[in-house]
C-alpha positions in Angstrom: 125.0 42.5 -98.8 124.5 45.6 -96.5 127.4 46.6 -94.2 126.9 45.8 -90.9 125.5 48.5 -88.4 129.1 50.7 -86.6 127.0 53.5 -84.6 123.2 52.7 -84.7 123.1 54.3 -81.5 124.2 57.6 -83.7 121.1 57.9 -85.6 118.4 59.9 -85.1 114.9 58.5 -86.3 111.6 60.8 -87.3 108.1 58.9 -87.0 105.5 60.7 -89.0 101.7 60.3 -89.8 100.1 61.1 -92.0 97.2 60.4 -94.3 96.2 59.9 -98.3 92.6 61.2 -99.6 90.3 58.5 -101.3 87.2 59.8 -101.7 84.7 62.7 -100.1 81.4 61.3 -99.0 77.9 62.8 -99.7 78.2 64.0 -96.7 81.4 66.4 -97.5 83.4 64.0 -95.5 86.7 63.1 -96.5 87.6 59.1 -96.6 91.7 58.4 -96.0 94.3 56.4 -96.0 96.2 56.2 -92.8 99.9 56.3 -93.4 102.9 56.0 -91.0 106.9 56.4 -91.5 109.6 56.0 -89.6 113.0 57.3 -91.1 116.3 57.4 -89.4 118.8 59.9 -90.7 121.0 57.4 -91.6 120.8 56.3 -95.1 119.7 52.9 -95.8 117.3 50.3 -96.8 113.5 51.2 -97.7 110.4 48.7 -96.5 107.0 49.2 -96.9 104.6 47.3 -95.0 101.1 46.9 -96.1 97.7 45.7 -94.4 93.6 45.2 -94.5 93.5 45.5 -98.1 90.9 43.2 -97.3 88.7 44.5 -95.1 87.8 41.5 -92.6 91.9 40.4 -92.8 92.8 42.6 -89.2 95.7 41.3 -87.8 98.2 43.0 -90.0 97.3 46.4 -89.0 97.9 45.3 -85.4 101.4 44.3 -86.4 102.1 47.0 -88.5 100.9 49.1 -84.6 103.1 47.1 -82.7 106.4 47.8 -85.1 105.9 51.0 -84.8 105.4 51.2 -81.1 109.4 50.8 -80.4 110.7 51.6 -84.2 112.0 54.4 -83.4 114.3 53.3 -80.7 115.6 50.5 -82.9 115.8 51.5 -86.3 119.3 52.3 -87.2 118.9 53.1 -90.9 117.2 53.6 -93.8 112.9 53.8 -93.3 110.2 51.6 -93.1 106.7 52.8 -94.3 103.4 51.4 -93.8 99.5 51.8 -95.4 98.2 49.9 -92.2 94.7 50.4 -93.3 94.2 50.0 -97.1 90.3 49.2 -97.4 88.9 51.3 -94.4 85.5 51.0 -96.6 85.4 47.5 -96.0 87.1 46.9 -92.5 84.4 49.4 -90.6 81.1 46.5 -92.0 83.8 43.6 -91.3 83.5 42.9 -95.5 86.4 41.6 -97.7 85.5 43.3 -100.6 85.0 47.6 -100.9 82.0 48.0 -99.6 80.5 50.8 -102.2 81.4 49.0 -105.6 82.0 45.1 -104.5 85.5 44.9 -105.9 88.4 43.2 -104.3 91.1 45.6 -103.6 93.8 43.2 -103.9 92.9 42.2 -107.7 92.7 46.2 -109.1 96.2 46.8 -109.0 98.4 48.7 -109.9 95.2 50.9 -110.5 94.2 53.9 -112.5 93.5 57.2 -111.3 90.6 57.4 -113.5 89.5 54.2 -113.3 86.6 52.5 -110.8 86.9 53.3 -107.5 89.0 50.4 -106.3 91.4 51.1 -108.9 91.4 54.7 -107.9 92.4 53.3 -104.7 94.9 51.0 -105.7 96.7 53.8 -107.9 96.8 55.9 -104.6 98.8 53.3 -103.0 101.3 52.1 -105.8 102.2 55.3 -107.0 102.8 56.3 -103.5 105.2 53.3 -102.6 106.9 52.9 -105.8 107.7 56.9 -105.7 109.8 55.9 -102.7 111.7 52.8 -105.1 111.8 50.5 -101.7 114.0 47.1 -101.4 111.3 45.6 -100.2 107.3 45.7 -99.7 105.4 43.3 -97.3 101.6 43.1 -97.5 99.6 40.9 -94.9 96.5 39.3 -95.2 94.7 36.6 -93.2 93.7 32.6 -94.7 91.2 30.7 -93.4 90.2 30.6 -89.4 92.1 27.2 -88.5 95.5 27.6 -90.5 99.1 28.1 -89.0 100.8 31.6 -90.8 102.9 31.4 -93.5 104.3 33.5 -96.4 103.5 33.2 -99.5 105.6 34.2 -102.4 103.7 35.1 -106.1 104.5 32.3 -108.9 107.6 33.4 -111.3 107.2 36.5 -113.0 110.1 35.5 -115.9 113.5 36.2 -116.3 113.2 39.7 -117.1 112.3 40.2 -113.4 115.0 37.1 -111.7 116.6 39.5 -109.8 113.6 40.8 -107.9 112.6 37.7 -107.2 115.7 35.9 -105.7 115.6 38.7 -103.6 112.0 38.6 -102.9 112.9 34.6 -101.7 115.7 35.4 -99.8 113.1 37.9 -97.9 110.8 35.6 -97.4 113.1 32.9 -96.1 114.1 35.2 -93.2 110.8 35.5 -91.8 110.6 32.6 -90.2 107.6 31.0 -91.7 107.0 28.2 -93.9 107.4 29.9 -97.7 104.9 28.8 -100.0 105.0 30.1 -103.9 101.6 31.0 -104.9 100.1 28.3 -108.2 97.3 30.5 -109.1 98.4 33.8 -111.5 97.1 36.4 -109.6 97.8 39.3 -111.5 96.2 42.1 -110.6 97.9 41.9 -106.8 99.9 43.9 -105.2 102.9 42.3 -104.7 103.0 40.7 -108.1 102.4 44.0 -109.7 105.6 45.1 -107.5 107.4 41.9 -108.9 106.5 43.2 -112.3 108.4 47.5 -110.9 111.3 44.6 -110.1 110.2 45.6 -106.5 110.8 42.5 -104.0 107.5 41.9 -102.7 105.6 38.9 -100.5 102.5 38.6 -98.5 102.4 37.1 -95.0 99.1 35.2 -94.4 98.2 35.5 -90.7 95.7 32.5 -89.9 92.1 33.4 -89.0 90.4 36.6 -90.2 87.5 39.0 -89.0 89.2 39.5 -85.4 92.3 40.0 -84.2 94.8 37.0 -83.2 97.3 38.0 -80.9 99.3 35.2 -80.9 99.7 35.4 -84.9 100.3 39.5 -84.7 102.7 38.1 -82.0 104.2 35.8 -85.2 103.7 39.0 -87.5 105.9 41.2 -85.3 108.8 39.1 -84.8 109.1 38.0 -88.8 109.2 41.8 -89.2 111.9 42.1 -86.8 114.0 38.7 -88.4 113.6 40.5 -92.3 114.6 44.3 -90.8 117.8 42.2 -89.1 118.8 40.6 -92.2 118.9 44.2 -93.9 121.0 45.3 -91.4 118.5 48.0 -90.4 118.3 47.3 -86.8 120.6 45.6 -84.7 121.3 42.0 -85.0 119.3 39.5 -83.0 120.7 37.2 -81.0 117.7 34.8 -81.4 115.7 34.9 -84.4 111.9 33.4 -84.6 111.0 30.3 -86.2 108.0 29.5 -86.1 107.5 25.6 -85.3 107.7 23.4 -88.3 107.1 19.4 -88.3 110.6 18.0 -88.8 111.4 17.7 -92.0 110.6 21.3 -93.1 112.9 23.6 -93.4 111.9 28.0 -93.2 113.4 28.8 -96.3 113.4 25.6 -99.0 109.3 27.3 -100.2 107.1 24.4 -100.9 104.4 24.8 -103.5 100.3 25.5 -102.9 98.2 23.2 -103.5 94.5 22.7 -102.8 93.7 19.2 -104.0 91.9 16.6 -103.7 88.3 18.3 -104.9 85.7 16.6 -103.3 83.2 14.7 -105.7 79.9 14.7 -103.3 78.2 17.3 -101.3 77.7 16.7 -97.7 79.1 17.5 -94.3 82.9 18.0 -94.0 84.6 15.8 -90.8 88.2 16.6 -91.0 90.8 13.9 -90.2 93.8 16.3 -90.4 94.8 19.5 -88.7 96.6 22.8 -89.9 100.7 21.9 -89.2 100.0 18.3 -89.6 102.3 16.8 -91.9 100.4 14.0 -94.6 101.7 11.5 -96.7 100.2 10.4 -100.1 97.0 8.4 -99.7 96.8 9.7 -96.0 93.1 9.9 -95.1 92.2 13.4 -94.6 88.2 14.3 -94.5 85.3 12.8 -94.6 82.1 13.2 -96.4 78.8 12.3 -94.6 75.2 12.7 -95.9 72.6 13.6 -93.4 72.0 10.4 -91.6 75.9 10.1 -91.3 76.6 7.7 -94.0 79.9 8.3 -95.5 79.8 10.0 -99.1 84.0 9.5 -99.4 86.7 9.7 -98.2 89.3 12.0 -99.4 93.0 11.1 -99.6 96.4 13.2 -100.2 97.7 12.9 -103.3 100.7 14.5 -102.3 103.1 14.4 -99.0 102.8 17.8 -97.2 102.2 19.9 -94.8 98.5 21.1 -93.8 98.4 24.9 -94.1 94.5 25.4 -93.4 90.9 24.2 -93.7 87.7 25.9 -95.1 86.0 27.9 -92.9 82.6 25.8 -93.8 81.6 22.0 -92.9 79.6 22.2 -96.2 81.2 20.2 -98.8 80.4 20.4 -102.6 81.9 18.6 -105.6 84.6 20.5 -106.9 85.2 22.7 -104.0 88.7 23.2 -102.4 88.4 21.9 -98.5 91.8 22.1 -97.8 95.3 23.7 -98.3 98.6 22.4 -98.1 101.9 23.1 -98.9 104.3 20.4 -101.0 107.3 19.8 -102.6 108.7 21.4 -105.8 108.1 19.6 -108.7 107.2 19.5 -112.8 104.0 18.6 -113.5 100.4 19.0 -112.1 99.2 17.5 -109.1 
């Protein structure tokens, strides 16, 4: 554990921007990578905060603004880093994806300098935070538009890395979200590929993309505050934020993804369940009309959980994920 902040109003704290070539245009222009830093002159704890790899997931980069609005005046020690703008390509068309070669940013890690030109991308951005060996690295992104924020914690990278990752779950448990470890093997992410460096790494998934929220950068901001806290790099708060749970649920015991039941018709989506909503098993939770509004099916939990989202489409289609939830731990499939 850290020791505990004696003369935080001692240190002395540098902000500095800056910015990381990607690509020149045809044009001659140069394409960047905004970068900021904020390093107190105290040693301490390193944190990198990362956003809009995507480039339609926004609210991140707001939050990542609104840190560094007053970190100076209440960082105590160590430094917090941040690549608030990681796809510029795709954020100025509103597109997830790079807009020049298609690919997903976020799977093209941890890159290759000679590689395509997301990879390129993603090599500028690893090599650049693992050169500063942080304690911890936390990307945002945004989920569906009606789903409550939570953070969500890659699936276990093995024992070799079990240090990393009971740190990376401590982390995330201080944010003051619901924690939800990641099913799928996404292995060309960031914060996996950070896992695998035995860097600590999460992502924070801020509800609705392609504008910004303020209430969830509002959410974004103060989980910042609660993990810096817990590092002992700013003062201690006398109120940390939780965000509101149904009872039951605790902020740091994660639950596990799931996106089941797969509908088995197509047909219009009418959902019977809400993001936070808390469902037991065999809990009605959409419908599935036909045209003239004659029900299709009906789809039912199959586990107790909590709603985390809904697709962003009434359009349902057999073998399509409509929902998201977060359940308990357990062996076996769903």
């Amino acid at each position: 554990m850290p020791k505990p902040i004696k003369h935080a109003v001692t240190a002395k704290v540098r902000n500095h921007y800056s910015f990381k070539k990607i690509m020149t245009g045809s044009d001659l222009s140069r394409r960047r990578l905004p970068m900021m830093s904020a390093t107190s002159d105290l040693p301490g704890p390193v944190v990198w905060l990362t956003a809009c790899s995507h480039g339609n997931e926004v609210s991140g980069i707001v939050v990542i603004q609104e840190v560094f609005k007053s970190i100076r005046r209440r960082l105590a020690r160590g430094a917090v880093h941040a690549f608030p703008l990681m796809n510029p390509l795709g954020f100025e068309v509103g597109k997830r994806h790079i807009t020049m070669s298609g690919e997903d940013l976020n799977r093209s890690f941890p890159g290759n300098a000679n590689g395509s030109l997301g990879e390129r991308i993603a090599h500028q951005i690893f090599e650049t935070i693992t050169a500063t060996e942080p304690d911890l690295v936390v990307d945002f992104h945004n989920d569906w538009i009606e789903s409550i924020p939570y953070v969500l914690v890659d699936h276990d990278p093995g024992r070799a890395h079990s240090k990393s990752y009971k740190s990376t779950l401590h982390a995330a448990g201080q944010a003051g979200m619901c924690v939800i470890v990641d099913e799928e093997e996404l292995l060309e992410s960031l914060s996996f590929n950070l896992l695998l460096r035995d860097i600590p790494a999460f992502t924070v998934e801020l509800g609705k993309p392609n504008i910004v929220s303020e209430l969830n950068v509002a959410y974004g901001v103060e989980a910042i505050w609660n993990i810096l806290a817990d590092l002992d790099m700013i003062a201690p708060r006398e109120t940390l934020f939780r965000y509101p749970l149904p009872q039951g649920y605790a902020h740091d015991k994660p639950l596990r993804y799931s996106d089941k039941p797969y509908g088995a018709k197509s047909g219009i989506i009418r959902f019977l369940a809400a993001p936070g909503e808390v469902v037991k098993a065999g809990q009605p939770l959409a419908r599935v009309v036909n045209a003239f509004g004659r029900r299709q099916e009906t789809l039912t939990a199959v586990r107790d959980g909590i709603v985390l989202g809904h697709s962003d489409s009434s359009v349902a289609f057999p073998g399509v994920p409509i929902m998201a939830f977060g359940v308990a731990e357990e062996r076996g499939g769903d």
